[in-house]
VMD Tcl script that draws the C-alpha trace (Angstrom):
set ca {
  {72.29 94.52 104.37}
  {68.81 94.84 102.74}
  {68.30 97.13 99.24}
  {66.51 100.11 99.11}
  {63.57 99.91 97.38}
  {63.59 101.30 93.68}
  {60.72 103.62 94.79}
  {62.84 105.29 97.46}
  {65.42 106.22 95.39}
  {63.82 107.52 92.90}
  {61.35 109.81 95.37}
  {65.15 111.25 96.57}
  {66.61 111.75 93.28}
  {62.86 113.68 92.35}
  {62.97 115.64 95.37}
  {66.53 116.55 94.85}
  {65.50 118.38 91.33}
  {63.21 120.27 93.14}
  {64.01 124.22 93.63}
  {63.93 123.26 97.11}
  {66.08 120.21 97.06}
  {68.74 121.96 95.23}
  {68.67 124.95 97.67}
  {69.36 122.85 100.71}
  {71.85 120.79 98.55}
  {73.56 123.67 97.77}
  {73.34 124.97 101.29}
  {75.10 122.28 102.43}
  {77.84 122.08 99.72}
  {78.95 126.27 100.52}
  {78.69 125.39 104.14}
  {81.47 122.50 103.56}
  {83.53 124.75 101.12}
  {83.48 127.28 104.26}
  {84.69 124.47 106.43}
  {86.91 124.01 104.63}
  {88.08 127.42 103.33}
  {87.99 128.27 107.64}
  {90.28 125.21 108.74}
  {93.43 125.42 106.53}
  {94.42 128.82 108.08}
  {96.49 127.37 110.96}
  {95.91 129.27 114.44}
  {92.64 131.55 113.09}
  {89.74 131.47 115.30}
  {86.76 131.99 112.41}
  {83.21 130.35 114.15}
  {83.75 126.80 112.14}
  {80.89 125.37 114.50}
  {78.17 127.45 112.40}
  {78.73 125.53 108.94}
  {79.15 122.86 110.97}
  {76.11 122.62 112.66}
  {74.13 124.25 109.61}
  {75.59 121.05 107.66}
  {73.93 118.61 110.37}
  {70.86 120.80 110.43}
  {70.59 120.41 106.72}
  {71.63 116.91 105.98}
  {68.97 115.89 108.92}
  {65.87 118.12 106.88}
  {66.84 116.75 103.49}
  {66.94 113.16 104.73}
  {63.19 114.17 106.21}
  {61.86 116.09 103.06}
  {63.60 113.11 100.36}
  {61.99 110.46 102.10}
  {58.24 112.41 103.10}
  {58.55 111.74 106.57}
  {56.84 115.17 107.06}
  {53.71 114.14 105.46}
  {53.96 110.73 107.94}
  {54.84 112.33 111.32}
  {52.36 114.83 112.23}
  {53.57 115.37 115.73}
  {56.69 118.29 114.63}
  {55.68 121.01 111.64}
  {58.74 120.23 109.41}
  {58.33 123.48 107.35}
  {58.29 125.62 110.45}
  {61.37 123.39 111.99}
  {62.89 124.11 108.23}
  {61.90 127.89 108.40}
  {63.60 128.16 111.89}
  {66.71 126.26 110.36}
  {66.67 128.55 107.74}
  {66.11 132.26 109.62}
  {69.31 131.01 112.17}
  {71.51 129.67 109.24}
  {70.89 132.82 106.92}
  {71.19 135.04 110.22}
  {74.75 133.48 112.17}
  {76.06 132.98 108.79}
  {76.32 136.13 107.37}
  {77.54 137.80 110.95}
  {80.16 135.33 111.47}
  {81.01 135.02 108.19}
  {81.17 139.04 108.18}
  {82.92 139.52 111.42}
  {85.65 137.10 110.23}
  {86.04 138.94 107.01}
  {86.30 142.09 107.70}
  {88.29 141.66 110.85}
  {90.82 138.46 109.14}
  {91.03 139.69 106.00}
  {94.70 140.33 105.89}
  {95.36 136.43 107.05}
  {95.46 134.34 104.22}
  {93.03 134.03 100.69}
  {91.89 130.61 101.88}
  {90.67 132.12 105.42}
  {88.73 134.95 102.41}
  {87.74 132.53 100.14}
  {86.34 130.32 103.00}
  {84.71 133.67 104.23}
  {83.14 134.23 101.06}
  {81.28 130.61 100.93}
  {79.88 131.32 104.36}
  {78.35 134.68 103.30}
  {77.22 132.99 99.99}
  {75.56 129.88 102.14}
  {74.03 132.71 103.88}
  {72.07 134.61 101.24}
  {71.06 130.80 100.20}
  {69.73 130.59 103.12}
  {68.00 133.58 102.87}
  {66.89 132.35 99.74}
  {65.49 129.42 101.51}
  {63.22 131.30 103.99}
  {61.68 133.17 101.31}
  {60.91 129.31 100.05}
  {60.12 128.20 102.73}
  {57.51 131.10 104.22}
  {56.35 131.02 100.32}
  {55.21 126.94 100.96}
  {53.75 127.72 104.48}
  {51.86 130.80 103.13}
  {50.48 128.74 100.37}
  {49.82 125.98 102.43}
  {47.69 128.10 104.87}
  {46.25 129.77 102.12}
  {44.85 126.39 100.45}
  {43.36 125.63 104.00}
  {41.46 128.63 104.37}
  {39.82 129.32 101.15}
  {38.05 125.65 101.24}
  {34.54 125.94 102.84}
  {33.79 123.50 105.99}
  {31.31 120.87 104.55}
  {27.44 121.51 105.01}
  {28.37 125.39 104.82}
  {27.81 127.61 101.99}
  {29.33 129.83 100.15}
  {28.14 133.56 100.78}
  {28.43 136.41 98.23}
}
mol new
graphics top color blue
foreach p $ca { graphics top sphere $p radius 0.5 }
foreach p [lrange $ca 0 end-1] q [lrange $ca 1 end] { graphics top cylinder $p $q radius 0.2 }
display resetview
């Protein structure tokens, strides 16, 4: 097995201080804490394939983001893959999460308190499109205010 570079990890632990990095590292912690809150009920049907999947979503785009694959591979746009991520998470979350809780809620406190992470994961991921559409705004924004070379500026 070959070390990682000392570059590598450092470029992780940097991106991971980031307002962004935190959000999607605390998306994915409240999305296991719903897991988990959602499983110990025994015999309660509660949607535990949307943290799920939001979990694989998420660990997939941080692995992307830490290491700057998105500035390497121009072939996907990784902010609108992340915004898409985002909108769905913050969307299915809070409805499931919702559903379950209003409809469960005499079933146990960890079925509530698992309820409860997935509707906090959900305004964090809400949290995260506003991020998100804030980067891509800014990013088109930085595009179109440069002027094409040989062109001048006109008053």
């Amino acid at each position: 097995m070959m070390a990682e570079p000392e570059g590598r990890v450092d470029m992780s632990i940097n991106y991971l201080k980031t307002r962004k990095g935190m959000t999607m590292a605390g998306e994915i912690v409240l999305c296991l804490f719903s897991i988990v809150g959602k499983t110990v009920p025994v015999n309660v049907g509660c949607y535990i394939i949307v943290p799920l999947a939001e979990i694989v979503l998420g660990i997939f785009m941080l692995i992307i983001f830490t290491r700057g694959l998105e500035k390497t591979s121009f072939e996907v746009h990784w902010l609108f893959c992340d915004l898409l991520r985002a909108v769905t998470g913050s969307v299915i979350l809070l409805m499931t999460s919702a559903n379950c809780f209003i409809h469960l809620i005499a079933k146990s406190a960890a079925l509530i308190t698992g309820e409860v992470f997935g509707l906090c994961a959900g305004c964090l991921f809400g949290y995260d499109v506003f991020l998100v559409y804030s980067m891509i705004k800014s990013k088109n924004m930085s595009t179109t205010d440069e002027v094409p070379p040989g062109q001048e500026e006109q008053s």
